[in-house]
C-alpha positions, 0 to 999 in steps of 0.5 A: 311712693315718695318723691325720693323712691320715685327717682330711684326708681325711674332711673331703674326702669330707665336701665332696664328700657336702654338695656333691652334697646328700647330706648337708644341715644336720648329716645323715649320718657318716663314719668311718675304723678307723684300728687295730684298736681306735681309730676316726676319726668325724665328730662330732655335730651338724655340718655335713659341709660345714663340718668342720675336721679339728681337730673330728673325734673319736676313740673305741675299738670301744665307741664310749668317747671317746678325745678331747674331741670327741664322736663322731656319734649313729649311730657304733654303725652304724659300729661294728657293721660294722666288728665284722662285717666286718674287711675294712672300713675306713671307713663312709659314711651319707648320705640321697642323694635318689634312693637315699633316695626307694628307701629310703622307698618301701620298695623295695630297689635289685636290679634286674639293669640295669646291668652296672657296678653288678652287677660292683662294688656288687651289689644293695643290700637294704632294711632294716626301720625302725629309730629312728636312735642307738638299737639298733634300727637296728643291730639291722635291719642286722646280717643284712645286714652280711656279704653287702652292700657298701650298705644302704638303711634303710627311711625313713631313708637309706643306708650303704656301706662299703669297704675305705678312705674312697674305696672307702666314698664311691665305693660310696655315689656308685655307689648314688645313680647307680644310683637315680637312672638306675632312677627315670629309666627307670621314667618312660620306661616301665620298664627292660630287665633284663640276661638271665640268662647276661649275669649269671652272665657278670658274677658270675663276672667280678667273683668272679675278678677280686676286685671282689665275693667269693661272700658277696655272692651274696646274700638280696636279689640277685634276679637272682643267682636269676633266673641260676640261681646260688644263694646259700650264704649263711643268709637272717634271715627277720624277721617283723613279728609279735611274740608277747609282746614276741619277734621271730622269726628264720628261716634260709632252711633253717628257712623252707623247712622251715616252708613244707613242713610247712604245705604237707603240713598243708594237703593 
């Protein structure tokens, strides 16, 4: 996609985010990786709703300004998950009100209800709080990048990324339905897990047709678990305690490890 397209359409998807609220007021960005070192984003303190492709900026991987339009605060997000996954191609931030409300609620959108979401999104983890435009965010992120199509940010909103603009927005829109049908269900009482074998049915589905690769068998995908498939992927451990100023990181080797030693300690 050229750059002439690539506003054009980021400025479609803008639309589409402020008409289904989204987005409200300036909320939310959307980039494109338009080569390997030039980035298309929606600029700062601007409505998505009201953008004009002329208003659009572009900035290299380091996020310096190759244009007179200044770039969104939160283009570090973006441009750590470009660095983290060269598959991607294009970003989506949004605060959907349904995905936002798991976000806030401290909870992550991985239950096995839908056999869509599991065939093409995959769960969806919940990341620690992290201030937005500061590396903090970034920082929550990155042990989620490689394995996750979508993030939700605790108290904060949510992200997903594709291989184009489409792929990034449908992702997004996927997330927000998937919320919103959970919610629905637990005020009717709660919903019907997909049994085991429909799962690993679904995984093996989705790995040979291409919609999902096995990187996102991953940290937070529960019912990977709950099918008896297993997750090759390192799991961050990341405490909330910090001992003179560090924060402390475990694989999931290291954490069984850990545990194993405090079991024998403890007999």
């Amino acid at each position: 996609m050229d750059e002439s397209q690539a506003r054009k359409l980021i400025v479609e998807i803008g639309k589409l985010l402020y008409d289904r609220s989204y987005v409200v007021s300036s909320d939310g960005n959307v980039s494109c990786r338009l080569d390997e070192n030039t980035v298309l984003a929606t600029p700062t303190m601007t409505c998505k709703g009201r953008m004009t492709e002329d208003c659009l900026a572009l900035t290299d991987m380091e996020g310096k300004p190759l244009s007179d339009k200044r770039a969104s605060s939160e283009l570090a997000m973006h441009l750590l998950i470009y660095k983290m996954r060269p598959d991607i191609r294009a970003v989506c931030h949004a605060h959907p009100p349904h995905g936002t409300a798991f976000a806030v609620a401290g909870l992550a959108i991985d239950e096995p209800i839908l056999s869509e979401v599991i065939l093409t999104l995959g769960c969806v983890p919940l990341t620690e709080y992290g201030t937005p435009s500061t590396s903090e965010l970034t920082q929550a992120m990155e042990p989620y990048v490689v394995n996750h199509n979508a993030l939700l940010m605790a108290n904060h909103g949510a992200v997903a990324y594709g291989g184009d603009l489409w792929q990034a927005f449908d992702r997004l829109e996927t997330l927000e339905h998937t919320a919103k049908i959970a919610i629905l269900a637990r005020a009717l009482g709660g919903a019907n897990d997909l049994p085991p074998d429909a799962i690993e049915k679904l995984i093996n589905i989705r790995e040979k047709a291409g919609y999902l690769k096995e990187n996102a068998r991953c940290q937070a995908c529960g019912y990977l678990h709950s099918a008896g498939i297993q997750c090759d992927s390192p799991i961050v451990v990341r405490t909330t305690h910090e001992t003179n100023g560090a924060r402390v990181s475990l694989t999931r080797e290291e954490l069984i490890e850990l545990l194993s030693q405090a079991a024998t300690l403890g007999n």
